[in-house]
PQR file with spaces between the fields and no chain letter, atoms N, CA, C, O and H, PARSE charges and radii, in Angstrom:
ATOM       1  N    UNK     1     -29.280  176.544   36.651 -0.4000 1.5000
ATOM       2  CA   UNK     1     -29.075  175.275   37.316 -0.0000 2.0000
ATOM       3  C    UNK     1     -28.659  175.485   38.769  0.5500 1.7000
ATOM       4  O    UNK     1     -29.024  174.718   39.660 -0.5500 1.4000
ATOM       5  N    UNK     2     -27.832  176.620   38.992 -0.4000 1.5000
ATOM       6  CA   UNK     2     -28.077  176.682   40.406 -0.0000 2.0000
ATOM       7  C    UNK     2     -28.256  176.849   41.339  0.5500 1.7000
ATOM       8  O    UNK     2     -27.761  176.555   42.427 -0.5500 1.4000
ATOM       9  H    UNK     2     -27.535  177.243   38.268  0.4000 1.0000
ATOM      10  N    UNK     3     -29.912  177.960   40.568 -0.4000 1.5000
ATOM      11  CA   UNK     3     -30.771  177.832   41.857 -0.0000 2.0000
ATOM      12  C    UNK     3     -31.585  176.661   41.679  0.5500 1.7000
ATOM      13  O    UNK     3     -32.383  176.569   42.612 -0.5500 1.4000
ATOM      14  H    UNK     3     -30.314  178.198   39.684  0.4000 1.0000
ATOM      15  N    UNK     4     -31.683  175.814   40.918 -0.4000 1.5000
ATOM      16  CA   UNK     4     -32.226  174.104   41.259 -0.0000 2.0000
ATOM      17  C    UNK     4     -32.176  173.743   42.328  0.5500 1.7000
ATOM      18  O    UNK     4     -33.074  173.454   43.119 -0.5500 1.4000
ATOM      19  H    UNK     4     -31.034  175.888   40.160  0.4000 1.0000
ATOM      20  N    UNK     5     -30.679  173.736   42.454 -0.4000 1.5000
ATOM      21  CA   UNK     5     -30.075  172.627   43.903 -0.0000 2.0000
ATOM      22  C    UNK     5     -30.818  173.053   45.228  0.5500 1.7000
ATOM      23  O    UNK     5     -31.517  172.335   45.944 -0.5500 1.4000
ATOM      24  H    UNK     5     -29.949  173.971   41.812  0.4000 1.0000
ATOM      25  N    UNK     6     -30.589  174.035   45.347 -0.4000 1.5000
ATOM      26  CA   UNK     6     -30.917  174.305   46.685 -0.0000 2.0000
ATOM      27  C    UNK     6     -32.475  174.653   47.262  0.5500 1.7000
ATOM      28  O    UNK     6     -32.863  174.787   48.422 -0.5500 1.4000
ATOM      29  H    UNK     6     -30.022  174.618   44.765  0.4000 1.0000
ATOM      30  N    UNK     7     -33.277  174.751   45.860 -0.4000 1.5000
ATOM      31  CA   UNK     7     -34.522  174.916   45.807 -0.0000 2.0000
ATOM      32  C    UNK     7     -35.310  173.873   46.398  0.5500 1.7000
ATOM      33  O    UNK     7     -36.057  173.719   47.364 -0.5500 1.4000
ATOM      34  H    UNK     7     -32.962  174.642   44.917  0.4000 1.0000
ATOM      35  N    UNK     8     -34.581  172.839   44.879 -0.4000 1.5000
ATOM      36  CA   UNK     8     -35.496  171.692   44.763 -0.0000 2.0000
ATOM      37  C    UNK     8     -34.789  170.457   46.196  0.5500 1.7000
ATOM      38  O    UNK     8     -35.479  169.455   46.385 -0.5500 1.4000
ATOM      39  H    UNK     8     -33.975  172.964   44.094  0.4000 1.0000
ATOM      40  N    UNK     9     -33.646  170.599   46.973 -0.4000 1.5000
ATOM      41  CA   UNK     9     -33.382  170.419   48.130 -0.0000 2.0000
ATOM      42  C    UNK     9     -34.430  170.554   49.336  0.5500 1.7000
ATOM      43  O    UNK     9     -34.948  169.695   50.049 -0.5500 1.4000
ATOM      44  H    UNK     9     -33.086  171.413   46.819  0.4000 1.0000
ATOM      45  N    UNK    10     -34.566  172.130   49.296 -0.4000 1.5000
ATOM      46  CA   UNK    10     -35.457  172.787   50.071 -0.0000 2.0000
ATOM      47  C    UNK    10     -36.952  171.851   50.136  0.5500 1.7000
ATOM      48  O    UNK    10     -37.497  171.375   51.131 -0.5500 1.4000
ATOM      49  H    UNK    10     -34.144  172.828   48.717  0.4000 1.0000
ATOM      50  N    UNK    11     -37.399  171.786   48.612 -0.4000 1.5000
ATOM      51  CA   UNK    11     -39.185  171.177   48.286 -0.0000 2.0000
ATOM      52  C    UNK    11     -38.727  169.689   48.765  0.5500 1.7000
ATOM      53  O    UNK    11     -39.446  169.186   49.629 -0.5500 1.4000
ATOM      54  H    UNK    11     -36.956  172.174   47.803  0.4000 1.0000
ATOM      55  N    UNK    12     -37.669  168.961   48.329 -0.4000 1.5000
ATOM      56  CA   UNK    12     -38.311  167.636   48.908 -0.0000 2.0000
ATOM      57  C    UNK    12     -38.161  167.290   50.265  0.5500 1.7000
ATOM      58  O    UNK    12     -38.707  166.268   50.680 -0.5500 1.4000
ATOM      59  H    UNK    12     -37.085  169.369   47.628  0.4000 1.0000
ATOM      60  N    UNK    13     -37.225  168.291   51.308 -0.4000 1.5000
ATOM      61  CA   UNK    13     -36.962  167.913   52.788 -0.0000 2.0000
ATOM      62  C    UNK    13     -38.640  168.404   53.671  0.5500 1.7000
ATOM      63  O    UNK    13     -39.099  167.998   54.738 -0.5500 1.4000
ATOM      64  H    UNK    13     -36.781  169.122   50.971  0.4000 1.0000
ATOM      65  N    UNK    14     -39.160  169.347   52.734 -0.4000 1.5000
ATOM      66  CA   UNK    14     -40.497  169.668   53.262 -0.0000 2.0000
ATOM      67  C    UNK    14     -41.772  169.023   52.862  0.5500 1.7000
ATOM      68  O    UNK    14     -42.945  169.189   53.196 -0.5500 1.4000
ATOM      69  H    UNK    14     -38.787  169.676   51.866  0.4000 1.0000
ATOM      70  N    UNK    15     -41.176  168.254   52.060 -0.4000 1.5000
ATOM      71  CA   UNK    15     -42.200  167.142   51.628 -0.0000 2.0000
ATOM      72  C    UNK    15     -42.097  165.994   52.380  0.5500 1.7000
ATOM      73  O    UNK    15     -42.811  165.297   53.100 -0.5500 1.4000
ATOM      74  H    UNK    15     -40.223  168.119   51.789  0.4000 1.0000
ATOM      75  N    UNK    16     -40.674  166.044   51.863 -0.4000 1.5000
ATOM      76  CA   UNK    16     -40.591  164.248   52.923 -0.0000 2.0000
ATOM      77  C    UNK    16     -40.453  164.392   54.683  0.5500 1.7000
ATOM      78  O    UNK    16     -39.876  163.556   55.379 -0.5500 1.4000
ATOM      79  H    UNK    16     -40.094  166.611   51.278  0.4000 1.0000
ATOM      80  N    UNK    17     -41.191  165.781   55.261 -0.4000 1.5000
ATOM      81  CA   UNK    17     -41.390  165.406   56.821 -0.0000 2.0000
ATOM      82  C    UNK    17     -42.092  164.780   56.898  0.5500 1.7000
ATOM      83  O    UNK    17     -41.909  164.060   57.879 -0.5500 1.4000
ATOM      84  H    UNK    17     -41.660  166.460   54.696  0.4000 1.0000
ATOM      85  N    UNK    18     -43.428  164.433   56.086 -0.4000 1.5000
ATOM      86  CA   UNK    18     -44.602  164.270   56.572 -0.0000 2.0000
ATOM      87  C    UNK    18     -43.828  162.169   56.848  0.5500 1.7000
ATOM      88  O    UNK    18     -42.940  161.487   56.336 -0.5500 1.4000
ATOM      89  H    UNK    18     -43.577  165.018   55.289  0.4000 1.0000
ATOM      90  N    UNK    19     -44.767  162.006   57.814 -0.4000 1.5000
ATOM      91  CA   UNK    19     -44.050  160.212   58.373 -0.0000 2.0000
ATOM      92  C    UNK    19     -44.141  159.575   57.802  0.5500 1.7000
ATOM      93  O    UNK    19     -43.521  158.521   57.941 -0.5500 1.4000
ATOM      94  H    UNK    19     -45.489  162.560   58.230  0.4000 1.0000
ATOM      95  N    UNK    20     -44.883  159.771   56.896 -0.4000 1.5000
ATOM      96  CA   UNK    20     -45.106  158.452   55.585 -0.0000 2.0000
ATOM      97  C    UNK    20     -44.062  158.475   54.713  0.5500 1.7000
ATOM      98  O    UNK    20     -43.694  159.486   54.114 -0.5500 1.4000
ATOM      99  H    UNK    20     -45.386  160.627   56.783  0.4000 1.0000
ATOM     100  N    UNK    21     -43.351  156.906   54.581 -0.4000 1.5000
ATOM     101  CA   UNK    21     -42.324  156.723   53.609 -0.0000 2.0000
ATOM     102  C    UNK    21     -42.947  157.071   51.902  0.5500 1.7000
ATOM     103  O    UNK    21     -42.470  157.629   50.914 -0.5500 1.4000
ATOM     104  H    UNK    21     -43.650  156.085   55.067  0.4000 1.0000
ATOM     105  N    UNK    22     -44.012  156.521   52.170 -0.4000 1.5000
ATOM     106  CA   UNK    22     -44.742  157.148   50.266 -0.0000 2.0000
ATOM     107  C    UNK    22     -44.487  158.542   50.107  0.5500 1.7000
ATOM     108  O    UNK    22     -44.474  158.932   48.940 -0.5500 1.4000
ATOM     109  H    UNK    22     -44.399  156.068   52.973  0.4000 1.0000
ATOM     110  N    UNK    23     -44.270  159.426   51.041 -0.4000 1.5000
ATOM     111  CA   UNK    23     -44.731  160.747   50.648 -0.0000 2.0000
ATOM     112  C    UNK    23     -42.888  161.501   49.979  0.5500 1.7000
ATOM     113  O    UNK    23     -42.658  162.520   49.327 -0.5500 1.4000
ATOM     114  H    UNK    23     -44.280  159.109   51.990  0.4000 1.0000
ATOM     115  N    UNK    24     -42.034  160.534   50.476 -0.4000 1.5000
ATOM     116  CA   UNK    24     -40.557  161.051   50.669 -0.0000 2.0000
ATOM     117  C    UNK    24     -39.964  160.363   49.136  0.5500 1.7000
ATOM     118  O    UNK    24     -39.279  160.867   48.247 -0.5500 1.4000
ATOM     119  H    UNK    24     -42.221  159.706   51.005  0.4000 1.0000
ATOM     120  N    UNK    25     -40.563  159.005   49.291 -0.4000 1.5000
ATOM     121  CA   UNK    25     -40.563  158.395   48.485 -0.0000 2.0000
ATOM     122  C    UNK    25     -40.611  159.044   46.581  0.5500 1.7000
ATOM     123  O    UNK    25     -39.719  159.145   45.739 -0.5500 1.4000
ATOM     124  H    UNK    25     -41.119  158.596   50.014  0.4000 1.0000
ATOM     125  N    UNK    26     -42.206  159.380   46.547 -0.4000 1.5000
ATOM     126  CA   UNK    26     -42.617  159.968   45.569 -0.0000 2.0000
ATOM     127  C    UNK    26     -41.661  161.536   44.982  0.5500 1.7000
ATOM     128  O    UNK    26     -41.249  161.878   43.873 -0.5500 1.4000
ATOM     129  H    UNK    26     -42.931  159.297   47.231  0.4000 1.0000
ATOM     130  N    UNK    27     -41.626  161.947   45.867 -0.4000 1.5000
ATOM     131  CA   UNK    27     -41.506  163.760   45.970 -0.0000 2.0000
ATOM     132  C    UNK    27     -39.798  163.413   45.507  0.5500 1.7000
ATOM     133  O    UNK    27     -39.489  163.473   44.317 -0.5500 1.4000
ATOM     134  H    UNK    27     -41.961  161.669   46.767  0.4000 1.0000
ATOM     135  N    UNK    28     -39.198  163.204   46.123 -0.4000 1.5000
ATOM     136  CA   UNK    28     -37.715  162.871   45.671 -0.0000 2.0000
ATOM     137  C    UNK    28     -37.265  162.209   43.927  0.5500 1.7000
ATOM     138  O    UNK    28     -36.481  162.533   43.034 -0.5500 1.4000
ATOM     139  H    UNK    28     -39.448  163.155   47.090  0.4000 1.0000
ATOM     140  N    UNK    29     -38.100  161.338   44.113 -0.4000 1.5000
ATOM     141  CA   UNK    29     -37.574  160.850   43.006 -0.0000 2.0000
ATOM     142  C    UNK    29     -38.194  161.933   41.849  0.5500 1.7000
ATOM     143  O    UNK    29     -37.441  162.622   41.162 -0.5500 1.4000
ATOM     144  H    UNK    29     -38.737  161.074   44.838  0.4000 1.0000
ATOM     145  N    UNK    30     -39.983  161.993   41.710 -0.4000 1.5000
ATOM     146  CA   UNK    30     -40.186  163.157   40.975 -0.0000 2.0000
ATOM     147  C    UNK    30     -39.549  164.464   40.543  0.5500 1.7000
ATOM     148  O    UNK    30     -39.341  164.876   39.402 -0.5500 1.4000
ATOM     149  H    UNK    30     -40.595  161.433   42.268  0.4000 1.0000
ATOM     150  N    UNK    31     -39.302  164.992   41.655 -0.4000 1.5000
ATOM     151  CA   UNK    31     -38.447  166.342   42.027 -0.0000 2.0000
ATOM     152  C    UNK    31     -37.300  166.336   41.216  0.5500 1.7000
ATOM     153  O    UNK    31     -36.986  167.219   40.418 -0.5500 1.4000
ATOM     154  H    UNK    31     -39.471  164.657   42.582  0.4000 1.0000
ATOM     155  N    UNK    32     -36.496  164.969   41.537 -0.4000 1.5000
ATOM     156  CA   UNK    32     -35.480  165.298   40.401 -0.0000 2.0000
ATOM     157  C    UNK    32     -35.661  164.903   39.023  0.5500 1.7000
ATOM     158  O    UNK    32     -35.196  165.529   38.070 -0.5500 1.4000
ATOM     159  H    UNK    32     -36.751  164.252   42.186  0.4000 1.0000
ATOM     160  N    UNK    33     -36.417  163.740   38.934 -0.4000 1.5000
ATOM     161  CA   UNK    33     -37.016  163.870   37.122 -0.0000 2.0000
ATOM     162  C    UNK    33     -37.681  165.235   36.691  0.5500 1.7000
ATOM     163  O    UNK    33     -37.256  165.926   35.766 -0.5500 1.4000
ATOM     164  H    UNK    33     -36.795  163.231   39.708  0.4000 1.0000
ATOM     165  N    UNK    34     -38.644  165.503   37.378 -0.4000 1.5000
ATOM     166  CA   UNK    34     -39.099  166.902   36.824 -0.0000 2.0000
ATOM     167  C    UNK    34     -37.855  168.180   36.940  0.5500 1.7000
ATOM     168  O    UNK    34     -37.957  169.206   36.267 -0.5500 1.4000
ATOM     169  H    UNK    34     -38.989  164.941   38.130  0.4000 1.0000
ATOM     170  N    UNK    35     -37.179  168.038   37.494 -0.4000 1.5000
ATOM     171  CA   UNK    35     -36.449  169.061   37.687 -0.0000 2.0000
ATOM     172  C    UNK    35     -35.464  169.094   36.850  0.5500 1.7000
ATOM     173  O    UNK    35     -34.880  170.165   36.687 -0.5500 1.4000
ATOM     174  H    UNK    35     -37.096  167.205   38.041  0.4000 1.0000
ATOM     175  N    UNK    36     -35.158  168.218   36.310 -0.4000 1.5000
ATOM     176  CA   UNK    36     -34.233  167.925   34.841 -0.0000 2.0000
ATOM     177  C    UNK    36     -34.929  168.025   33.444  0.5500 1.7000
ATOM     178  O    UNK    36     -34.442  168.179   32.324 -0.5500 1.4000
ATOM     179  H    UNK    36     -35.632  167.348   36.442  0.4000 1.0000
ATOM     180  N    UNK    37     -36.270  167.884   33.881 -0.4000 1.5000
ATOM     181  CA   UNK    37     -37.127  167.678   32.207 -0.0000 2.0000
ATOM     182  C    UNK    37     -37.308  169.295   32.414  0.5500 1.7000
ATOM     183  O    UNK    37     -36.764  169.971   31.542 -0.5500 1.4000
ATOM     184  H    UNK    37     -36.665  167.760   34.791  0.4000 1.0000
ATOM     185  N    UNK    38     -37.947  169.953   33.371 -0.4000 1.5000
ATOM     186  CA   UNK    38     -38.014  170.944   33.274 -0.0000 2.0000
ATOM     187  C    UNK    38     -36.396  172.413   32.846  0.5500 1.7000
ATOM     188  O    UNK    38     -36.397  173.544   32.361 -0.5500 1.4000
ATOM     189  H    UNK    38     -38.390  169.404   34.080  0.4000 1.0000
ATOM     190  N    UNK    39     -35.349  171.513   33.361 -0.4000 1.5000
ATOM     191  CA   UNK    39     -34.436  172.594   33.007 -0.0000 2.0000
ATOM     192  C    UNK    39     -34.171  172.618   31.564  0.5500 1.7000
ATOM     193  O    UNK    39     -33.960  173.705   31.026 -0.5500 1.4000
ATOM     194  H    UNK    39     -35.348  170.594   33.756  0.4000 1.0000
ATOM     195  N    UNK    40     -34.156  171.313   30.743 -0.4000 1.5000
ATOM     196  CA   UNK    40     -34.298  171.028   29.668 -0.0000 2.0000
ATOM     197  C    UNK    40     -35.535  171.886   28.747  0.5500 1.7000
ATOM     198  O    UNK    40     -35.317  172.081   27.551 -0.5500 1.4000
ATOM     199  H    UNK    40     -34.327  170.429   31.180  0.4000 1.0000
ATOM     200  N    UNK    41     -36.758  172.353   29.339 -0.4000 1.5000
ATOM     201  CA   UNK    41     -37.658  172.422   28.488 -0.0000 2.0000
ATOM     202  C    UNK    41     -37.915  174.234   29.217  0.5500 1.7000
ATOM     203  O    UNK    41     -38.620  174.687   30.119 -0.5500 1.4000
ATOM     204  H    UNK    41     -36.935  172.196   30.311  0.4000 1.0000
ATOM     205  N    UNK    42     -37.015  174.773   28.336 -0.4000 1.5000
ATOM     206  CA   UNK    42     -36.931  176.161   28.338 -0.0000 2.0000
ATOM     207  C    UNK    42     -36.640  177.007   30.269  0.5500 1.7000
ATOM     208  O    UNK    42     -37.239  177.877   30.901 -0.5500 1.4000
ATOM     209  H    UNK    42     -36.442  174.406   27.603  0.4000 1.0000
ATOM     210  N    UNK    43     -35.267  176.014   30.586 -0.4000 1.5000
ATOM     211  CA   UNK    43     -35.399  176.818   32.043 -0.0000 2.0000
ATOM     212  C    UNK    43     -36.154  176.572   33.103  0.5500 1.7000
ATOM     213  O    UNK    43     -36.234  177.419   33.993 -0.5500 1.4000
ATOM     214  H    UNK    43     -34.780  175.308   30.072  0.4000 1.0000
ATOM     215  N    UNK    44     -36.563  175.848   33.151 -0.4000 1.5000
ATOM     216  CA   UNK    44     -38.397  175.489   34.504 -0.0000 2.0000
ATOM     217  C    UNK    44     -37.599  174.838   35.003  0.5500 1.7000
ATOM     218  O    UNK    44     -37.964  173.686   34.771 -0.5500 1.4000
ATOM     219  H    UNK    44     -36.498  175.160   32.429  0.4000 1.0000
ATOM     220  N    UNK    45     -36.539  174.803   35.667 -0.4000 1.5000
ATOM     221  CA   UNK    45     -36.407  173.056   36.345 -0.0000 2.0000
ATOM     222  C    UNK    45     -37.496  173.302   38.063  0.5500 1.7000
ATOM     223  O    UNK    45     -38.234  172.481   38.607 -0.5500 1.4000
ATOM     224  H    UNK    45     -36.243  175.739   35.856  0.4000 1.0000
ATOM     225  N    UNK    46     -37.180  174.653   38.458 -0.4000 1.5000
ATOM     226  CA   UNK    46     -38.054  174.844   39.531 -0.0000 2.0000
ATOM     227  C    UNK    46     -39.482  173.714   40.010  0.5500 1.7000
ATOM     228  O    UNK    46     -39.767  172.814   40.799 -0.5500 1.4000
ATOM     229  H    UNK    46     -36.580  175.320   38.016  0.4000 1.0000
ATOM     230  N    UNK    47     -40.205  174.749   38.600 -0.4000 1.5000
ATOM     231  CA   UNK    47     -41.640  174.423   38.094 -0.0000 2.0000
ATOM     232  C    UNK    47     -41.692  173.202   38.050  0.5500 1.7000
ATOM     233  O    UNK    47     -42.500  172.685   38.822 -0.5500 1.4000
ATOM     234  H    UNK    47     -39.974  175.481   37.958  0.4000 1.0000
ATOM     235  N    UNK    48     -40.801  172.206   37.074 -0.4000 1.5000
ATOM     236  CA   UNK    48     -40.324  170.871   37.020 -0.0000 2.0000
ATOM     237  C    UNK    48     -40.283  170.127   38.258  0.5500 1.7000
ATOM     238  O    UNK    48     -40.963  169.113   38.413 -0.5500 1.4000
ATOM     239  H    UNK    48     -40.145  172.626   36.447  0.4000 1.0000
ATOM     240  N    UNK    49     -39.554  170.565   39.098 -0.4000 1.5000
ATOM     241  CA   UNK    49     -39.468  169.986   40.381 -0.0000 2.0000
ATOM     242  C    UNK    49     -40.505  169.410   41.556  0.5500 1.7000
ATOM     243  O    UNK    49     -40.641  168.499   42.373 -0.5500 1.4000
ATOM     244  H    UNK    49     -39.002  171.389   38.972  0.4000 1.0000
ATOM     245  N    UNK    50     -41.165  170.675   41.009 -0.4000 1.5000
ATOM     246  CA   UNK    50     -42.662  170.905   42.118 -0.0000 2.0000
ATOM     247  C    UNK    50     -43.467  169.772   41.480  0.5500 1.7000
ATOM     248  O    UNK    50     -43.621  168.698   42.061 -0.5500 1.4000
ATOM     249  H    UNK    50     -41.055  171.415   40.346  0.4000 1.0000
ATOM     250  N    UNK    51     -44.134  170.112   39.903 -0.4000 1.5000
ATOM     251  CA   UNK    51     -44.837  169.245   39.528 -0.0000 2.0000
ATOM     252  C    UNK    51     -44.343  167.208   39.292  0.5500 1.7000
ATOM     253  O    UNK    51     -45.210  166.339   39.203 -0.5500 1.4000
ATOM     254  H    UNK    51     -44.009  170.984   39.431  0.4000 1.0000
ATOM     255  N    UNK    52     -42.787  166.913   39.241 -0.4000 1.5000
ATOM     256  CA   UNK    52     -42.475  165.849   39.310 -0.0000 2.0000
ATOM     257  C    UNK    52     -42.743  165.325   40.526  0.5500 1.7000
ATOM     258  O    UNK    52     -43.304  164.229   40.557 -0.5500 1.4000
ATOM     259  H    UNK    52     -42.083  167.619   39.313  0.4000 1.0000
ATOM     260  N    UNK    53     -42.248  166.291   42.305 -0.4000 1.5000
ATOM     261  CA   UNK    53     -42.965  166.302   43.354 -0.0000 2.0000
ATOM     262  C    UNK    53     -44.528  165.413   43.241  0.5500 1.7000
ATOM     263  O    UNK    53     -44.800  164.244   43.516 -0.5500 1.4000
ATOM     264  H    UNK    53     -41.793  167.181   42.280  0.4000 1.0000
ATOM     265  N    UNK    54     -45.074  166.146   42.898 -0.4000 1.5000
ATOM     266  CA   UNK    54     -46.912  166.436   43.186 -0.0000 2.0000
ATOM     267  C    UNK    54     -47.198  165.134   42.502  0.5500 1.7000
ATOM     268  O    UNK    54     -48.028  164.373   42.998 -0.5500 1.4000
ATOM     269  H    UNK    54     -44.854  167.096   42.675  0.4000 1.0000
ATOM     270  N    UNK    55     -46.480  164.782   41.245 -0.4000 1.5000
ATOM     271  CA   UNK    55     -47.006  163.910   40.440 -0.0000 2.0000
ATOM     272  C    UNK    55     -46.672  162.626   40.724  0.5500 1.7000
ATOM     273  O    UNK    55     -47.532  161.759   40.571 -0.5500 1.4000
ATOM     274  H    UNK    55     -45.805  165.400   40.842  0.4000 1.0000
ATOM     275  N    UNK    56     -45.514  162.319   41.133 -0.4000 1.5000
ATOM     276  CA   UNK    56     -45.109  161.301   41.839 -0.0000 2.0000
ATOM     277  C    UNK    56     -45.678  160.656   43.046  0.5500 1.7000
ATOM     278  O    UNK    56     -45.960  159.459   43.114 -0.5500 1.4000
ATOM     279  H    UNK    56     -44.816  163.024   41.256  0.4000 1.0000
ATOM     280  N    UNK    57     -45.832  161.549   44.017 -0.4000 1.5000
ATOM     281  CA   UNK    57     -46.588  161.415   45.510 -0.0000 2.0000
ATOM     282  C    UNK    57     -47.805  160.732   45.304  0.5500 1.7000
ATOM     283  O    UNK    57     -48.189  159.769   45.967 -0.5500 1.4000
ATOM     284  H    UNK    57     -45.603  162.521   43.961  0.4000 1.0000
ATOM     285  N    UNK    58     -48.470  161.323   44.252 -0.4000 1.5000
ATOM     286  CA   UNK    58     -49.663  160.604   44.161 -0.0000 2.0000
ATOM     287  C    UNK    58     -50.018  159.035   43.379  0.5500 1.7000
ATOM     288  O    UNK    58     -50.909  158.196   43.515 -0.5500 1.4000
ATOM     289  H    UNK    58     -48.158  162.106   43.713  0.4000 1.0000
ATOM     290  N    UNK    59     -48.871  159.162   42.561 -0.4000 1.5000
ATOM     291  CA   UNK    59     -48.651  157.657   41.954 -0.0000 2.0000
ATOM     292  C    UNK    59     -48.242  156.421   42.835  0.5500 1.7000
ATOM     293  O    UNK    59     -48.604  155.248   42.739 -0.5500 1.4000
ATOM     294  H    UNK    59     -48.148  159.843   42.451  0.4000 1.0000
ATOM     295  N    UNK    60     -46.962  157.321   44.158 -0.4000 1.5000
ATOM     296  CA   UNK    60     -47.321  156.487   44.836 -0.0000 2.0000
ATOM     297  C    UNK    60     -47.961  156.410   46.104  0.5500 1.7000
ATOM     298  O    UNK    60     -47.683  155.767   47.117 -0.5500 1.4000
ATOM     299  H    UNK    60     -46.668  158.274   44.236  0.4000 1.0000
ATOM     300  N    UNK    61     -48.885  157.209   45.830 -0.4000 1.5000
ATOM     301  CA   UNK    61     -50.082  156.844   47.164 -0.0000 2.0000
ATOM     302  C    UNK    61     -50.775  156.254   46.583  0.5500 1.7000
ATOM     303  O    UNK    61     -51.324  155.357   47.223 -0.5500 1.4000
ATOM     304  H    UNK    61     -49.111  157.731   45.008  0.4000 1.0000
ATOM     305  N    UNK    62     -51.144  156.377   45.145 -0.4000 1.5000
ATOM     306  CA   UNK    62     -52.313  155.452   44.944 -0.0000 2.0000
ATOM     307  C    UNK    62     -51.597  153.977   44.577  0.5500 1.7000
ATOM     308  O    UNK    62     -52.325  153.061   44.192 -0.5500 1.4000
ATOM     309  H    UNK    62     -50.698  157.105   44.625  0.4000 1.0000
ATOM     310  N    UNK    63     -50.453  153.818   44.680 -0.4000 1.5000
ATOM     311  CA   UNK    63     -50.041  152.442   44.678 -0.0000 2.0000
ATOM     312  C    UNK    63     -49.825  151.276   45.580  0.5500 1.7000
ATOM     313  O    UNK    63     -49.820  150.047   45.505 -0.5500 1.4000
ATOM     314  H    UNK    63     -49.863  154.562   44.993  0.4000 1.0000
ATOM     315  N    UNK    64     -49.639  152.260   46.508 -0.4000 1.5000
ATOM     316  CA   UNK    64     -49.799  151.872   48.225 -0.0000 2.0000
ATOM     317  C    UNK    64     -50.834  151.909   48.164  0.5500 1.7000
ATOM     318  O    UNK    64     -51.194  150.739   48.034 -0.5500 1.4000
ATOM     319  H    UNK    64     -49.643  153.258   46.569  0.4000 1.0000
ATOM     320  N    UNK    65     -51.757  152.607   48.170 -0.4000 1.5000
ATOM     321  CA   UNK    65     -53.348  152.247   48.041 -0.0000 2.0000
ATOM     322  C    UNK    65     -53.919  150.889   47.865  0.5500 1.7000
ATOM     323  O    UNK    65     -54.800  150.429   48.592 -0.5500 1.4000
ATOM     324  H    UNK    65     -51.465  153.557   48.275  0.4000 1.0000
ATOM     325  N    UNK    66     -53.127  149.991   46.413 -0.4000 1.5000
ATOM     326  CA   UNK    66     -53.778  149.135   46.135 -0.0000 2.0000
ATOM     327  C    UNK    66     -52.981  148.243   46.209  0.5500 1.7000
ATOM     328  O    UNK    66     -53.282  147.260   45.532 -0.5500 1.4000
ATOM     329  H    UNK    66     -52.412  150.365   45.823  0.4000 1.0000
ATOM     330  N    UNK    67     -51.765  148.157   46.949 -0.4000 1.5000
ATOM     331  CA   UNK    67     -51.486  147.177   47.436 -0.0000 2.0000
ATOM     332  C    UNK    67     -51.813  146.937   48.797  0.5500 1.7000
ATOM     333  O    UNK    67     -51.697  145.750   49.101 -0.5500 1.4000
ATOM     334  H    UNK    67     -51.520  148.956   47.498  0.4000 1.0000
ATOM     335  N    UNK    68     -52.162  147.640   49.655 -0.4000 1.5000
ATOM     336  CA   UNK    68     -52.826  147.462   50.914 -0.0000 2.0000
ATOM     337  C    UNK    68     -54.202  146.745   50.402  0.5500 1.7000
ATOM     338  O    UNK    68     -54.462  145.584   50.718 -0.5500 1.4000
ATOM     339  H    UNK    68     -52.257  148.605   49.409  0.4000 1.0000
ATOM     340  N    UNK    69     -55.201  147.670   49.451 -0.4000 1.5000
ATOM     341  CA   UNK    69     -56.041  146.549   49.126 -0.0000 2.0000
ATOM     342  C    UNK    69     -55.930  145.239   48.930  0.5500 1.7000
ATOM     343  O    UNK    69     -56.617  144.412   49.529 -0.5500 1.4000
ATOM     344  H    UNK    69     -54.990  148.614   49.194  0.4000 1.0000
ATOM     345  N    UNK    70     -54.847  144.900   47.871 -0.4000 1.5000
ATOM     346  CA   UNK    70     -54.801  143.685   47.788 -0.0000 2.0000
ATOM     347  C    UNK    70     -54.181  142.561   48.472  0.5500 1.7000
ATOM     348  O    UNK    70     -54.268  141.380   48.138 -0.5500 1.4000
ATOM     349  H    UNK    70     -54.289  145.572   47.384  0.4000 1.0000
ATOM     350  N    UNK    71     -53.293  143.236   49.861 -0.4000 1.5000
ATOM     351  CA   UNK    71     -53.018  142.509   51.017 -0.0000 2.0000
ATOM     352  C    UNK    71     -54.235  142.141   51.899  0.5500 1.7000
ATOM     353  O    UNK    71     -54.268  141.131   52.602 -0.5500 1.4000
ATOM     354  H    UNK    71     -53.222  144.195   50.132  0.4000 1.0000
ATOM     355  N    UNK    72     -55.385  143.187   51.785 -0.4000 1.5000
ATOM     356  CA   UNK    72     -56.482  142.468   52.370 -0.0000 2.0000
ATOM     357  C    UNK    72     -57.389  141.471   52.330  0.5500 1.7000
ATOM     358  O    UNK    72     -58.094  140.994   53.219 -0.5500 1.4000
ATOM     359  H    UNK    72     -55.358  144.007   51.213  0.4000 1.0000
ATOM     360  N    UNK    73     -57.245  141.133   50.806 -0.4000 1.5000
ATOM     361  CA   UNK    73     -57.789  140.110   49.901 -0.0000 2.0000
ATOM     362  C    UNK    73     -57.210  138.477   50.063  0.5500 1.7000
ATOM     363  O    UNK    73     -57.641  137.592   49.324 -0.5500 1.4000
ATOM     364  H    UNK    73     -56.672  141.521   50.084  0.4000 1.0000
């Protein structure tokens, strides 16, 4: 657990440079769900972290996605 902290610290401040609030957004909150399911599920919280990261970001880009669509409508 604690090399978590400072890891999964590390992954989301380099995630969330990029200027988009979705991208800081996603990666944070993921990061730490995965990073808890993963310490839970044999030690990974690392691994956990990254993929809650990755998996998140994209849920919410593609959600921003379609609400921009549907602001255009």
């Amino acid at each position: 657990m604690r090399k978590f902290i400072p890891l999964a610290v590390s992954a989301a401040l380099v995630m969330s440079a990029a200027p988009m609030e979705v991208q800081a957004k996603g990666c944070l909150r993921g990061a730490v769900a995965g990073g808890v399911a993963g310490h839970y599920m044999h030690h990974h919280a690392v691994m956990g972290a990254v993929g809650g990261c990755i998996a998140a970001h994209e849920y919410y880009k593609h959600k921003a996605r379609q609400a921009a669509i549907a602001a255009h409508h």
